[in-house]
N, C-alpha and C positions, 0 to 999 in steps of 0.2 A: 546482170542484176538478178538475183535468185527470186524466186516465186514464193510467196507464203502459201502454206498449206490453208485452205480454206473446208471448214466441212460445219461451222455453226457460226453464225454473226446473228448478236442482238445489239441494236445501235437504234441513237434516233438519225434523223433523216433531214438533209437540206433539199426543197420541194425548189423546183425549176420545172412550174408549170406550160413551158412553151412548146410548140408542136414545132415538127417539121426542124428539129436543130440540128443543121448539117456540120461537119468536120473542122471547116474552117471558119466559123462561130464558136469551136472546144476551143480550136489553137488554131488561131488568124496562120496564115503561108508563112508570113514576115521571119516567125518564130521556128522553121524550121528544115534551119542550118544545121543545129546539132546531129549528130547519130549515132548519141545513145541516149539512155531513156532523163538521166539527171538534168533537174532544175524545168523540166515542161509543168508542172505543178505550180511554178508561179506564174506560168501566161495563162491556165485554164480560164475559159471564156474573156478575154483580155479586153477586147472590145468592148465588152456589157461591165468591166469590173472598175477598169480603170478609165479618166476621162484621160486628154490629150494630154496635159501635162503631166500623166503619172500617177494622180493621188485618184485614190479610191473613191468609188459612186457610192454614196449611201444608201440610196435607195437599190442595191442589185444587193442578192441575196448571201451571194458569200463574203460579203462586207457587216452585214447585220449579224452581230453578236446572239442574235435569238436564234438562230439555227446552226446545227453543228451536227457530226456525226459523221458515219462512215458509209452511209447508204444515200445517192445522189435519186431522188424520184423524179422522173423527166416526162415532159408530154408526151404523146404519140408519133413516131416516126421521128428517131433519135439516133444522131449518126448517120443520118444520110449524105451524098454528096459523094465528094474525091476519097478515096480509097487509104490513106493516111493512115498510117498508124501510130503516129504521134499523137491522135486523138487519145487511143487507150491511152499512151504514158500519159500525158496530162492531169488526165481523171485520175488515174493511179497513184502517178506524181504528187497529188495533191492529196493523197490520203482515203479517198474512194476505196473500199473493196469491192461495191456492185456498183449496180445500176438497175433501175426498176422504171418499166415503163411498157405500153399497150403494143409496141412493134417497134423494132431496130432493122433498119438499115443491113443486113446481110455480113458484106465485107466487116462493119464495124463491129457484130454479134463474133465474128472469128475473131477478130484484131484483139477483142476483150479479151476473148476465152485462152488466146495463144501469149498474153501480160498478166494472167494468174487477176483480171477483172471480171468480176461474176453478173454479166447481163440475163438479169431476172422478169419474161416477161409475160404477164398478168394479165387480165380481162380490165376492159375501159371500163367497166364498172367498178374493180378491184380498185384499180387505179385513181378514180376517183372519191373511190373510199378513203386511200390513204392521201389523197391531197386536204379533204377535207378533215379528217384527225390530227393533221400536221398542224393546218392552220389553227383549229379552235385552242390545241395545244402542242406546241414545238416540244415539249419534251417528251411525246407520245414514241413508243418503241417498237421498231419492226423485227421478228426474228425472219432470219433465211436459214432453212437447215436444207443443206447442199443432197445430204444423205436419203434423206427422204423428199426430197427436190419440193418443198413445202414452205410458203413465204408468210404470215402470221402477223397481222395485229396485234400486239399485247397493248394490256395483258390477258385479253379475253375474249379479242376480238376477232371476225372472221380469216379464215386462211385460206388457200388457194395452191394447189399443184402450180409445178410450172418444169418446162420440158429443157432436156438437154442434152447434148451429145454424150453419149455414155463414153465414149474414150476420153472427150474432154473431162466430163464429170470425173473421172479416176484420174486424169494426170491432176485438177484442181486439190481432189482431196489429199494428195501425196505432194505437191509443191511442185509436180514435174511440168517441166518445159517437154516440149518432142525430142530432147536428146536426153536430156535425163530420164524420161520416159526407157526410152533404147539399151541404157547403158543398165538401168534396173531389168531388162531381161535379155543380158545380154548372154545368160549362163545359157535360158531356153531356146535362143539363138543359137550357139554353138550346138546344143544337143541337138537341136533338129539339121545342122549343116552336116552332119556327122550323120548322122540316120537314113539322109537324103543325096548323100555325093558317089 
């Protein structure tokens, strides 16, 4: 599945203000069998979305019609747990380009970064900045500019650095996966097996 080139998103923002949301709360075990990335976008948080017979919780936020967008804002310590990478396809799956929250989980901060999903992460103040502008109004707009590694309240509102691996930061802005990464300097490769053999 190819990676979309990421290097500016302005969207509003579905708020999942829970701390501590481990991997198998993104996507229960149950769901994965598959092994590739299609279709984990409809079990995202399965457990919280749906009740036992299948129909939708109203009260769980990706049910409610009032939030939407392509930026997921999570509590603090997001993506912890089993080591999963069906967690990113899920979020991904589901139409996620980031994720924004005060600390991720490690393994799941890679797992994003390696599914072309941009884990953006903020100051708990930041962070509670943006839950409270979500709520007063859901159609409030966050920019992420990947380039200047800069995450933004619009339309006026406070902004905030945020860190990231510069190899990953270059394969996000260019779509690359680690082989299409390779394959785009594979010219510089040969020159240098040549200079060096």
């Amino acid at each position: 599945m190819p990676i979309d080139k990421f290097v500016k998103l302005e969207s509003t923002c579905v708020p999942v203000p829970i701390e501590n949301v481990d991997t198998d709360q993104i996507i229960p075990a149950r769901f994965l069998k598959a092994t590739t990335r299609e279709g984990f976008g409809d079990n995202l948080f399965a457990d919280w979305r749906y009740d036992k017979s299948g129909n939708p919780k109203k009260d769980f936020v990706l049910n409610d019609p009032t939030y939407s967008g392509k930026i997921l804002v999570a509590g603090q310590n997001f993506g912890s747990g089993s080591s999963r990478e069906h967690a990113a396809w899920a979020i991904a799956g589901y139409g996620f380009k980031a994720v924004v929250s005060s600390f991720f989980a490690d393994i799941f901060k890679n797992n994003s970064l390696n599914n072309g999903l941009l884990p953006v992460q903020v100051s708990k103040e930041f962070l509670e900045e943006l839950f409270q502008a979500i709520e007063k109004d859901p159609a409030t707009k966050v920019e992420i500019d990947l380039e200047n590694q800069k995450i933004t309240l619009q339309p006026n509102g406070p902004s905030e650095s945020f860190d990231i691996n510069p190899y990953k930061k270059k394969c996000m802005l260019n779509g690359f996966d680690d082989i299409d990464y390779l394959l785009n300097i594979s010219n510089e490769i040969e020159t240098w097996e040549k200079a060096n053999s």
